[in-house]
C-alpha positions as CSV (number, residue, x, y, z in Angstrom):
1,X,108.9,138.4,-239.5
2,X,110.9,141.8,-240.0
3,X,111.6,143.9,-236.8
4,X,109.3,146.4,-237.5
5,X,106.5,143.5,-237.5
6,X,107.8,142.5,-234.6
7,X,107.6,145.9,-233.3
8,X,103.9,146.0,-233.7
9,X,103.0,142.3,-233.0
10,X,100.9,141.4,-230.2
11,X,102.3,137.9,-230.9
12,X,105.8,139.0,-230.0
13,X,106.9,140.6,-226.2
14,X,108.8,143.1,-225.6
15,X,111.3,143.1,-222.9
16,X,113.9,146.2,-222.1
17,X,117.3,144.9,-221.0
18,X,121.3,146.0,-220.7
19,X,122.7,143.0,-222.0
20,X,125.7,143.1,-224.0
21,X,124.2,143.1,-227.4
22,X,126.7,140.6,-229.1
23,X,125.0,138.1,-226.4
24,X,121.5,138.7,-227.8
25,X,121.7,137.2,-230.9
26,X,122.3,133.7,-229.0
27,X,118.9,133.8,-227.5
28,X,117.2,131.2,-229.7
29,X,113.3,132.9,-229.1
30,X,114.6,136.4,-230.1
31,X,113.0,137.7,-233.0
32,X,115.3,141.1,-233.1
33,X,116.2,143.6,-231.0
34,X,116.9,147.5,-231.0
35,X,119.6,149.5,-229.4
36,X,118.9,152.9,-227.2
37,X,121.5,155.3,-227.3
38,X,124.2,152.4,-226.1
39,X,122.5,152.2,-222.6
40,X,119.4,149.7,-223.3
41,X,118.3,147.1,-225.6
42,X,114.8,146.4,-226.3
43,X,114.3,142.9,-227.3
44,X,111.7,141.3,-229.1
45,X,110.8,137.9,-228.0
46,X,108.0,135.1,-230.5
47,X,105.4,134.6,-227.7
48,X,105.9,130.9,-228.7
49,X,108.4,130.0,-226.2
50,X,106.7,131.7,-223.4
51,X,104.1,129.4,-222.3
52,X,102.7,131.9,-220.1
53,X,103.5,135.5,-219.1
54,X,102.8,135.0,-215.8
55,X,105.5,133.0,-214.9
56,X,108.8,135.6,-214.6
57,X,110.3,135.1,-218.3
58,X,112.3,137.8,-217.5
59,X,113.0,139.6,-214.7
60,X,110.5,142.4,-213.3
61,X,112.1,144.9,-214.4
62,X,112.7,144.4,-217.8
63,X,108.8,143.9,-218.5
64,X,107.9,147.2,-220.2
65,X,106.0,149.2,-217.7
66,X,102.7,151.6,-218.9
67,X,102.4,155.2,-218.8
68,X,99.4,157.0,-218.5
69,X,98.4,161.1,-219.1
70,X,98.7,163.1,-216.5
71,X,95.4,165.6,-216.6
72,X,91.7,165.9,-215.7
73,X,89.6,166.4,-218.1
74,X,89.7,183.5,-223.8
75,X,93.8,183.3,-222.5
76,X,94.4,183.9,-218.7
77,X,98.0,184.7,-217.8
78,X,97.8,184.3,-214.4
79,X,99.5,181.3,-214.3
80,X,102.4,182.6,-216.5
81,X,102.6,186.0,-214.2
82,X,102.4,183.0,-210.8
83,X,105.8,181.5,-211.8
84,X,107.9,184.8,-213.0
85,X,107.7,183.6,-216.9
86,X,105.8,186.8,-218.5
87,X,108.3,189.0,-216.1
88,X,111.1,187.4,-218.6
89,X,109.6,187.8,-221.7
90,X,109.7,191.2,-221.4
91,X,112.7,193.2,-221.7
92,X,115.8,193.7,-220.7
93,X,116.2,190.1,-221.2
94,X,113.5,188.9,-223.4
95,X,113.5,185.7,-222.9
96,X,111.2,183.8,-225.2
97,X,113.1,180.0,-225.7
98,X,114.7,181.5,-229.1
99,X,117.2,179.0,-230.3
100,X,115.9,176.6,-228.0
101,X,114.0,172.9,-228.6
102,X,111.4,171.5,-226.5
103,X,110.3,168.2,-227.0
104,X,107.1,167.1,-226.2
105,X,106.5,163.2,-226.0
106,X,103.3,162.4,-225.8
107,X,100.0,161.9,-227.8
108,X,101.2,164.3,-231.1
109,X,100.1,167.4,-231.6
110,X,98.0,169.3,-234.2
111,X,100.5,171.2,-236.4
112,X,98.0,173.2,-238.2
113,X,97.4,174.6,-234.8
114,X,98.7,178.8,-235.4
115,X,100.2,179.0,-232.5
116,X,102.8,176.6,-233.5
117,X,103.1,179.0,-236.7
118,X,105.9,182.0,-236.3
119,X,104.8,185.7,-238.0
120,X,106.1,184.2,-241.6
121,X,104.0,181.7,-241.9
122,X,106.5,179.1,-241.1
123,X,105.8,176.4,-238.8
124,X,108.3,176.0,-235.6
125,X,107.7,172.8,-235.2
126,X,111.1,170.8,-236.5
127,X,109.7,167.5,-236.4
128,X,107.3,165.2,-235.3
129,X,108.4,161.4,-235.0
130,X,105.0,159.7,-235.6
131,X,105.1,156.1,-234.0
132,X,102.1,154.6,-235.1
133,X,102.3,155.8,-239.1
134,X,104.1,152.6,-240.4
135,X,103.9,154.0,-244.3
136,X,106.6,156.5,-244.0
137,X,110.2,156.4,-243.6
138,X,111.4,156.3,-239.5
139,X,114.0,158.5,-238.4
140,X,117.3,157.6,-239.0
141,X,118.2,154.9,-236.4
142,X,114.9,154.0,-235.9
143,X,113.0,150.9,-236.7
144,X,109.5,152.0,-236.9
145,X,107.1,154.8,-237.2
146,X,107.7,158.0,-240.2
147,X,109.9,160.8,-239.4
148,X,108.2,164.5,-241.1
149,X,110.2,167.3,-240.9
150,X,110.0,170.8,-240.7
151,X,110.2,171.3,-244.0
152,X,107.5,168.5,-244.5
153,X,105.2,170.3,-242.1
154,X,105.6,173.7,-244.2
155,X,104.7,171.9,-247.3
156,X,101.4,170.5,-245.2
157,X,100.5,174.2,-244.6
158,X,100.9,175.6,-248.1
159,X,99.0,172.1,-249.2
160,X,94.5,172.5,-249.7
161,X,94.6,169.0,-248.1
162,X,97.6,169.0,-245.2
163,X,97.0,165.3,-244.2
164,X,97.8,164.4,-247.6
165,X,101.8,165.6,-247.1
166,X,101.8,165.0,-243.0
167,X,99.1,162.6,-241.9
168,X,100.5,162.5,-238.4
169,X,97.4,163.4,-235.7
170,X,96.2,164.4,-232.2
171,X,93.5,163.0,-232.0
172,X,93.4,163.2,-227.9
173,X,94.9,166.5,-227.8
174,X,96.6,166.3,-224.9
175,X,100.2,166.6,-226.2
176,X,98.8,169.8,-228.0
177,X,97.7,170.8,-225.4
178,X,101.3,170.4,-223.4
179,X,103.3,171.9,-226.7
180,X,100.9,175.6,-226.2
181,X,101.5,175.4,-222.2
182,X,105.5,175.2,-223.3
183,X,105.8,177.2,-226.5
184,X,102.7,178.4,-227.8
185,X,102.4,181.7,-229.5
186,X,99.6,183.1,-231.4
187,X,99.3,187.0,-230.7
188,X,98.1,187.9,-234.2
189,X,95.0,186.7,-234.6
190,X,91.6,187.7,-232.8
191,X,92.4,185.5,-229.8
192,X,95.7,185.7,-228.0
193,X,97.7,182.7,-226.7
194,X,100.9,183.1,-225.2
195,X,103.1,180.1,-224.3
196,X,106.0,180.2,-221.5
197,X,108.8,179.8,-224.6
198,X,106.9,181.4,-227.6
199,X,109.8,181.2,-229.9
200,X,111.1,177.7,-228.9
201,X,111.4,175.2,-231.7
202,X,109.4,171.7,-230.8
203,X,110.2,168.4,-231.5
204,X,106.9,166.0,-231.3
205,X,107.1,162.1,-230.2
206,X,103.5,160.7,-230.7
207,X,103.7,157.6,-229.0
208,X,102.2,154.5,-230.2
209,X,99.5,152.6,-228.0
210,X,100.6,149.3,-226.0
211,X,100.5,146.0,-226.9
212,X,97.1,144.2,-226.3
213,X,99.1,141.9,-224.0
214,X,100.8,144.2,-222.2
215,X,97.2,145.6,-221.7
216,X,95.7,142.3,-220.6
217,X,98.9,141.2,-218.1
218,X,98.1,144.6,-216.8
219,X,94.5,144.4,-216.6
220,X,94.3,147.7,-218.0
221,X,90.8,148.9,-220.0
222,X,90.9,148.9,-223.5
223,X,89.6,152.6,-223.7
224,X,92.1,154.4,-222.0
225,X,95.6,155.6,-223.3
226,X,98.3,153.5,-222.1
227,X,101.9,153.7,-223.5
228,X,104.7,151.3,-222.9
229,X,108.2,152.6,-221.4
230,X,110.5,151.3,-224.1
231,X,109.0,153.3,-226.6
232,X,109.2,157.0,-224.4
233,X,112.7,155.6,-223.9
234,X,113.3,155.4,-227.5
235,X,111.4,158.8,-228.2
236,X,114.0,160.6,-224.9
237,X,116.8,159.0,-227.7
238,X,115.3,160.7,-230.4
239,X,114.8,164.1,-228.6
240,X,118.8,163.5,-227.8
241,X,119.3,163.8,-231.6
242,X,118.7,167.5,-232.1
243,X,121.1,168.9,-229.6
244,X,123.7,171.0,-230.9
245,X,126.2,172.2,-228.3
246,X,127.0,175.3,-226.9
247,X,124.4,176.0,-229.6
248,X,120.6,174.9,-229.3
249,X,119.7,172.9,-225.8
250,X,117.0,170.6,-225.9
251,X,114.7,170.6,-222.7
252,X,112.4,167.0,-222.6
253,X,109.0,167.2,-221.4
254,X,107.4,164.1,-220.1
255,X,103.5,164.7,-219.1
256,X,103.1,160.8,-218.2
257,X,103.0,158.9,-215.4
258,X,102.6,155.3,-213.4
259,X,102.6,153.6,-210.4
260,X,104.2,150.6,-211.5
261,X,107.9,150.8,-210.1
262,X,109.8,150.7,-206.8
263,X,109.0,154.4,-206.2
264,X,112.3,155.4,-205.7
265,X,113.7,155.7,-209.2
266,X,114.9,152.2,-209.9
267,X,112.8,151.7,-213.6
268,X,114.7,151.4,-216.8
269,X,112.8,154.6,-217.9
270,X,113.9,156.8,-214.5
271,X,117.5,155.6,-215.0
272,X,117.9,156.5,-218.7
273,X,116.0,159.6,-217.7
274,X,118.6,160.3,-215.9
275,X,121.8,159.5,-218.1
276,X,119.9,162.1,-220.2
277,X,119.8,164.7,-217.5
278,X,123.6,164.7,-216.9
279,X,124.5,165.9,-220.2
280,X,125.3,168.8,-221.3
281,X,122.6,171.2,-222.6
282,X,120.1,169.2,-221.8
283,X,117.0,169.3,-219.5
284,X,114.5,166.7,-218.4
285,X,111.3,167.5,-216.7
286,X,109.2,165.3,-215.2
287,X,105.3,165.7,-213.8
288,X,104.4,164.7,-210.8
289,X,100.8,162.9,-211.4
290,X,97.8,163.5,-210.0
291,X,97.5,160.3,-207.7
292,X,97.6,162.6,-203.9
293,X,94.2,161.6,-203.1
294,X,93.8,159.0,-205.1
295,X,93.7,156.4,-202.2
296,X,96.4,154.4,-204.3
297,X,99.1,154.1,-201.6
298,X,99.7,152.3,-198.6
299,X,102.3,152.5,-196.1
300,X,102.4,149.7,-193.2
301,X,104.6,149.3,-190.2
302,X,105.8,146.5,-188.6
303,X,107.0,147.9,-185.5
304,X,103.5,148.4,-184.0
305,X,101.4,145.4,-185.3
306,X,99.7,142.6,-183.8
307,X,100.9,139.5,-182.9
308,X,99.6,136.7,-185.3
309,X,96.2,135.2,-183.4
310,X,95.7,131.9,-184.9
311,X,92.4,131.7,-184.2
312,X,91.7,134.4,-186.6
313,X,90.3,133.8,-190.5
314,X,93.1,132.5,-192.8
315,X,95.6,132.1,-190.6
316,X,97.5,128.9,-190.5
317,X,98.7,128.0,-187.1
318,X,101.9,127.1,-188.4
319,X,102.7,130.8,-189.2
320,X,105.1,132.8,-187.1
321,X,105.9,136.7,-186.6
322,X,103.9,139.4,-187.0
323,X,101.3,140.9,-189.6
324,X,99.8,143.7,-190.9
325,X,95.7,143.5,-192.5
326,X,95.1,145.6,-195.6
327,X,91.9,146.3,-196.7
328,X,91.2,147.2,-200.7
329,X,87.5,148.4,-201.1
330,X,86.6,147.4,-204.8
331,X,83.4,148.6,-206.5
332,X,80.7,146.7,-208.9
333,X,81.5,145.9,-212.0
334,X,85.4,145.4,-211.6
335,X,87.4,143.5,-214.3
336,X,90.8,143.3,-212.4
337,X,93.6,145.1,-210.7
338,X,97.2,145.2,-210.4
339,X,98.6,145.2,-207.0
340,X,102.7,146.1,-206.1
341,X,104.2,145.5,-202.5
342,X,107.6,146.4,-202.0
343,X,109.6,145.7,-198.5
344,X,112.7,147.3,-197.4
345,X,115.2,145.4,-196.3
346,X,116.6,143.3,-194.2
347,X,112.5,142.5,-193.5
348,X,111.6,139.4,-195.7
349,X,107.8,139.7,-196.1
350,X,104.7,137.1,-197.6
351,X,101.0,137.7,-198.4
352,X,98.2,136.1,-197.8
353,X,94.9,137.0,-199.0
354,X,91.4,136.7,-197.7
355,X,88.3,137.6,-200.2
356,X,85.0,139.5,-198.9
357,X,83.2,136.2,-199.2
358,X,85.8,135.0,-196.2
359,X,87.8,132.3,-198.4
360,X,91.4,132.9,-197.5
361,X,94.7,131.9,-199.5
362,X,97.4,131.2,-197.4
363,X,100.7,133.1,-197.5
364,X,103.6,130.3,-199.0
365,X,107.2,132.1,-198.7
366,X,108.6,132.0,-201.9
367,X,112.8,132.0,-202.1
368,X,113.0,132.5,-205.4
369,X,111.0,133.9,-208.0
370,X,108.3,132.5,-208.5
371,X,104.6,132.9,-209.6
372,X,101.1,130.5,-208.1
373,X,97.9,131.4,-209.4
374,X,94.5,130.4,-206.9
375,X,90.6,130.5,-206.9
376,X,88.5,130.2,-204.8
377,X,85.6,127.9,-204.4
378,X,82.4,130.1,-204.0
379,X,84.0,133.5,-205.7
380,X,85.1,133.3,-209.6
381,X,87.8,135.5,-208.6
382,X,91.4,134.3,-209.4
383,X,94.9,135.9,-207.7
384,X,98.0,135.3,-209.3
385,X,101.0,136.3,-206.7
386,X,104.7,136.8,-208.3
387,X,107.3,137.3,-205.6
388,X,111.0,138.0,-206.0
389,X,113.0,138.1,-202.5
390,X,115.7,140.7,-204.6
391,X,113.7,142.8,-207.3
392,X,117.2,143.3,-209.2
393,X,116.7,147.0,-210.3
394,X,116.0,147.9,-207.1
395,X,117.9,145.2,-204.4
396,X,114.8,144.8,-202.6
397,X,111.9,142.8,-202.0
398,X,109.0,142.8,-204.6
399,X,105.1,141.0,-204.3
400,X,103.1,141.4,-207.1
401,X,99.7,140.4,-207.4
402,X,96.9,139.8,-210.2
403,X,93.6,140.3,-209.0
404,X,91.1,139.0,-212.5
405,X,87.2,139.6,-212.0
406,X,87.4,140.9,-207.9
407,X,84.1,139.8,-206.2
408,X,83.2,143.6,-205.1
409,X,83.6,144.2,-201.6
410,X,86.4,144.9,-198.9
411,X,89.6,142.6,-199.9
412,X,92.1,141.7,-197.3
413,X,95.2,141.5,-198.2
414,X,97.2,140.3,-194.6
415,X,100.8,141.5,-194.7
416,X,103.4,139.0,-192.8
417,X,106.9,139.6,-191.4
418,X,109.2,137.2,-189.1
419,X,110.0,137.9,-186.2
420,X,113.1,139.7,-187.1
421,X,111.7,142.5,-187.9
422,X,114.8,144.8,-189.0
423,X,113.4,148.5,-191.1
424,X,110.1,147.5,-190.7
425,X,108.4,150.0,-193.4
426,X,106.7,148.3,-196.9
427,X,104.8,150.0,-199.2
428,X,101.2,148.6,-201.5
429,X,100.4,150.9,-204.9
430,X,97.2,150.2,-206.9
431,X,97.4,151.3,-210.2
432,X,96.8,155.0,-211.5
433,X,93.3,155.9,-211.8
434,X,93.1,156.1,-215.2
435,X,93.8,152.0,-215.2
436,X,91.2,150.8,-213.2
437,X,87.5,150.4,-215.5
438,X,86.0,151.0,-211.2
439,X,86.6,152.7,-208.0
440,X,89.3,150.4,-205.9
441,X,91.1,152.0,-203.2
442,X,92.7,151.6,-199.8
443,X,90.5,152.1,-197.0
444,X,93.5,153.6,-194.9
445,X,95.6,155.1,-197.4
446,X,98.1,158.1,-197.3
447,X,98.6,160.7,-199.7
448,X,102.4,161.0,-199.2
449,X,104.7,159.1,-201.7
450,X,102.3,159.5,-204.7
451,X,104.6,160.9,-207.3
452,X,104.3,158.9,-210.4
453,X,107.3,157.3,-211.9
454,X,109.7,158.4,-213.7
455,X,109.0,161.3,-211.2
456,X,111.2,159.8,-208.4
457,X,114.4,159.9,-210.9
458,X,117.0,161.9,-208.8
459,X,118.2,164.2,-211.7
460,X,115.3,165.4,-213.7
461,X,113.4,168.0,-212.4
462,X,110.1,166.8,-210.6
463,X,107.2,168.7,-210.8
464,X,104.2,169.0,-208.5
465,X,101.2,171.4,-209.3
466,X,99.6,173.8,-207.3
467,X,96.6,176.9,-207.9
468,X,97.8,180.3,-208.9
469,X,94.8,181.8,-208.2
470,X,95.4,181.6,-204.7
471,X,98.4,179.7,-204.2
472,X,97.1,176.8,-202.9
473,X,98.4,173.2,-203.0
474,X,96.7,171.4,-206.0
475,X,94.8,168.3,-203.6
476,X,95.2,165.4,-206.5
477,X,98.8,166.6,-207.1
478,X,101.3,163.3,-206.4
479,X,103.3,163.9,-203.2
480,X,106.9,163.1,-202.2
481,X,108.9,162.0,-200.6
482,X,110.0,159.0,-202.5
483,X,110.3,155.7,-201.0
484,X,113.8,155.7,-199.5
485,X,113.3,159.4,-198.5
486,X,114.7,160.8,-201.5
487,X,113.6,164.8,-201.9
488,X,110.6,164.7,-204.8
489,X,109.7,166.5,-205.9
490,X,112.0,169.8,-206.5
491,X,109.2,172.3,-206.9
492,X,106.0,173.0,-207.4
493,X,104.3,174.7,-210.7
494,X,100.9,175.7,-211.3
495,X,99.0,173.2,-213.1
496,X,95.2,174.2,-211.9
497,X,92.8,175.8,-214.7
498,X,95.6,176.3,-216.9
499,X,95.0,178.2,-220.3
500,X,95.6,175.8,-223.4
501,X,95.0,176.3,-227.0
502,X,91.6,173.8,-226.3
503,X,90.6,175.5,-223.1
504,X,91.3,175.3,-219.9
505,X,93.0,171.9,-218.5
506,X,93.9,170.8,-215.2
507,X,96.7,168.3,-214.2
508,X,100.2,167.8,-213.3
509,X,101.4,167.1,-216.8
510,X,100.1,171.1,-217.2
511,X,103.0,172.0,-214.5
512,X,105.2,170.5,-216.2
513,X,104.8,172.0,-219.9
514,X,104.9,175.7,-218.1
515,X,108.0,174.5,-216.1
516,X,109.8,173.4,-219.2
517,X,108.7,176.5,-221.1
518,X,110.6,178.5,-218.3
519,X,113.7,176.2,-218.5
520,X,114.0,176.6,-222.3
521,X,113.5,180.6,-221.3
522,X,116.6,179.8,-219.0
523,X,118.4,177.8,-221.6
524,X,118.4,180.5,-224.0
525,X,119.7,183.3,-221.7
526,X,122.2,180.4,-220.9
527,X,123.5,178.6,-223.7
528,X,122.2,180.7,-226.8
529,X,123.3,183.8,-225.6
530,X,126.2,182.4,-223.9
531,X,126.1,183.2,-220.6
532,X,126.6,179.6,-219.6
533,X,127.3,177.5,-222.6
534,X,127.2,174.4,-220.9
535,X,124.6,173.7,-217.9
536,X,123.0,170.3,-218.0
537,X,119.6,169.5,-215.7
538,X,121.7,169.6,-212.4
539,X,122.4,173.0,-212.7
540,X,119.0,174.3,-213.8
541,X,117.3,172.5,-211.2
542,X,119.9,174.3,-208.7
543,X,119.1,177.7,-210.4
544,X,115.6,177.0,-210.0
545,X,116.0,175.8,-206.7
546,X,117.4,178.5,-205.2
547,X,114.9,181.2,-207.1
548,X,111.9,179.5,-205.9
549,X,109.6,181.0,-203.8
550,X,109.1,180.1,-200.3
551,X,106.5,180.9,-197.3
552,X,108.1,182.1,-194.2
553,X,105.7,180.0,-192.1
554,X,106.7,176.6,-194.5
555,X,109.8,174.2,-193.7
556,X,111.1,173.5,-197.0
557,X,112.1,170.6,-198.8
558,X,108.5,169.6,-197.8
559,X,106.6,166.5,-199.7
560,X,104.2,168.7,-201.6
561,X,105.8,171.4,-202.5
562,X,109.7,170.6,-202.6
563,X,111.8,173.2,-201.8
564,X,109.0,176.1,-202.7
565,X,107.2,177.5,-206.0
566,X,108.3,178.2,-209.4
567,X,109.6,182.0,-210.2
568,X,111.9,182.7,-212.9
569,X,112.3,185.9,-212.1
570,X,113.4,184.9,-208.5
571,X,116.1,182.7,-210.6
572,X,117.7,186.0,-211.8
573,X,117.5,187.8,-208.8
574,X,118.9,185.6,-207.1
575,X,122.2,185.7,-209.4
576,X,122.1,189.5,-208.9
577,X,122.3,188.8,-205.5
578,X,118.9,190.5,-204.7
């Protein structure tokens, strides 16, 4: 089997890793492996040797996490006007993204589309890395996928049958959707569409779906899109490729989230996301999600629970300490869910569980990793529970547990600590709506600390959304802070009823698109025109950060909106010292 088989095969696993690569060839079950940008190495194990996937292979982190989109399913340019982008476009400075790159990484994008098209009839578009065409020839460095470039796309527009030169799709058209919010530009024909950057070039990353397995350990529906970090970490290293600097800055647009992850930035995906950030001309920005009132989060406290009473259901009178009872409402019809705990330390933490039927599985500390699957006698329920007493990535405790065919009802999920009970603070995440087939939820959830990952990466700019129309706070819009207090997100965008090239859409991913049209707006004043010729994501983010807008009667950083709302006029005025 060749590595780009491999790529593809659901009978080989994927896991993302920073080994030294001379020590990968030693690894008798490795099939082949692929390098990212001398940072990461995604290697590609036969399923063969892995009796079963449950049972930690590798370590937590280097199991390929999923991504999901970020939005709810004539032009208004209220939102534009809202974050100071039209004010730009317009003279003196005119900025417009010229000589800039956005790249869009996400489900592909229709390139027939005219507003990708400039007044000559020339598309803007410089390329579009297609991961799931395996017939063409992948970009240079690149295993898998076909590469079309711009001059491939032009021929497509001159052709009577396009998909004959570039076959590559959007068949969701949600990253279209995204590349018009950022750099759309149509305002010749009967209808007018203005993006934020409408003569930025664009660079296109359609991801390809995940891995059945990956799918099944997840217990993730087989009709929803779900895409698996080491290939958005490979499509960040592509994007990389088109810098030129002091000449053309490349701003990266990521319009997925997850709640998989430590919630504080400690993923593969936030940490190469953020290498990325630091250099120069480059920007990253990240949405937020739209988990706030989701009832996906839970955040318990030791230091005013209740004694253990071992005369209650489930409890074994052998335990000791204290506990903590959380309760999981799951609807009819469920196939499974995916449940992550993380403790803070010094606390050392264990998990018992008790079904609505009132069978209950004992908690057994585990000291190492290590993974126990149970039933239960009258339920055909079965929980698999992975603990790891130092989750690597992150240096803290991690309980992960695998909930197949939930009898519907109120799940219990009882929450121990010893008695030395040191931070006291641990955290529960269901996964993102779009991953569940039902409703589940917490029945005493809060809506802070619901920024999806790779929003909690400390360098990229995080993006919550909010309504321009009257500048309220967007209610499913994820909320910082992140785990360990970290400020996320930096700002807020609008991301409510927002104007695309197929109607009006809705989401966090929305904010994001407009926020990285108006970076690329920055970047040209910047970098093309030489005003700054080299500013990386730390110093746009301060820019932006200080032109915000703020409410008198608001204490900013605050966890919805961060420290205030997107203007990029209020960027410039604040550098003229108005």
């Amino acid at each position: 089997m060749d590595c780009k088989q491999a790529i593809f095969s659901n009978d080989v696993y994927d896991y993302i890793t920073d080994f030294p690569i001379e020590n990968l060839s030693n690894l008798e079950p490795v099939v082949c492996y692929q390098d990212i940008d001398n940072n990461y190495n995604i290697v590609h194990l036969n399923s063969s040797v892995i009796p079963n996937l449950e049972v930690n292979f590798f370590e937590y982190r280097s199991v390929p996490k999923l991504y999901g989109l970020m939005q709810e399913v004539p032009f208004d340019p209220n939102n534009l006007f809202a974050a100071g982008i039209v004010q730009m476009q317009r003279s003196p400075l005119n900025l417009t993204g010229r000589g800039t790159v956005i790249c869009i990484i996400d489900t592909g994008i229709d390139y027939r589309n005219p507003v990708f098209v400039d007044e000559s009839g020339r598309s803007r578009i410089l390329a579009i890395w297609d991961q799931t065409i395996q017939n063409g020839t992948p970009p240079e460095g690149f295993l898998y996928g076909s590469e079309y470039t711009q001059e491939d796309i032009n021929r497509a527009l001159q052709s009577e049958d396009p998909y004959t030169v570039v076959p590559s799709r959007d068949e969701n058209g949600h990253g279209t959707a995204l590349a018009g919010v950022a750099a759309g530009s149509n305002i010749r024909g009967e209808q007018t569409y203005l993006g934020a950057a409408s003569e930025a070039n664009i660079v296109v990353v359609k991801l390809k779906e995940c891995k059945p397995y990956l799918r099944e350990y997840y217990l993730i529906p087989d009709n929803v899109p779900a895409y698996q970090e080491n290939d958005i970490m490979q499509a960040v290293n592509y994007a990389n490729s088109f810098t030129i600097l002091s000449e053309r800055p490349v701003i990266i647009c990521i319009g997925l989230g997850t709640n998989m992850g430590d919630h504080n930035g400690s993923s593969a995906l936030s940490r190469y996301l953020e290498i990325t950030a630091l250099r120069q001309n480059r920007c990253v920005v990240v949405c937020g999600g739209n988990e706030g009132e989701a009832a996906h989060h839970y955040q318990g406290d030791f230091r005013n629970s209740e004694e253990i009473d071992i005369g209650r259901v489930g409890i074994d009178s052998r335990q000791a300490g204290v506990y903590r009872d959380v309760e999981i409402r799951v609807a009819e019809g469920a196939t499974g869910f995916f449940l992550e705990m993380w403790g803070s330390l010094p606390d050392t933490l264990n998990i018992g569980v008790i079904s609505p039927g009132g069978e209950a599985i004992n908690p057994a500390r585990l000291g190492i990793p290590q993974s126990i699957t149970y039933g239960f006698i009258y339920e055909k329920s079965t929980v698999t529970i992975d603990t790891t007493l130092v989750e690597p990535a992150s240096g803290e405790e991690l309980i992960l547990v695998r909930l197949k065919e939930p009898t519907p009802g109120i799940w219990t999920f009882r929450v121990f600590a010893d008695n030395n009970v040191g931070n006291g603070v641990f955290h529960m995440w269901l996964p993102i709506s779009q991953f569940l087939n039902v409703p589940v939820y917490f029945l005493s959830p809060t809506p802070y600390i619901t920024l999806t990952e790779p929003a909690m990466a400390s360098e990229v700019i995080s993006v919550s959304a909010y309504n321009a129309s009257n500048n309220s706070f967007y209610i499913n819009s994820g909320r910082g802070f992140s785990r360990n207090g970290k400020i996320r997100p930096d700002m807020a965008a609008p991301g409510v009823d927002i104007s695309t090239v197929s109607g009006s859409r809705t989401g966090s991913s929305f904010a994001a698109a407009l926020t990285a049209g108006a970076v690329a707006q920055f970047m040209q004043w910047a970098v093309v025109e030489r005003n700054m010729e080299f500013v990386n994501t730390r110093a746009v983010k301060s820019n932006f950060i200080r032109g915000a807008e703020r409410l008198e009667d608001t204490i900013y950083p605050n966890r919805e909106w961060g420290y205030g709302r997107l203007n990029l006029e209020g960027v410039f005025d604040v550098m003229r010292g108005l």
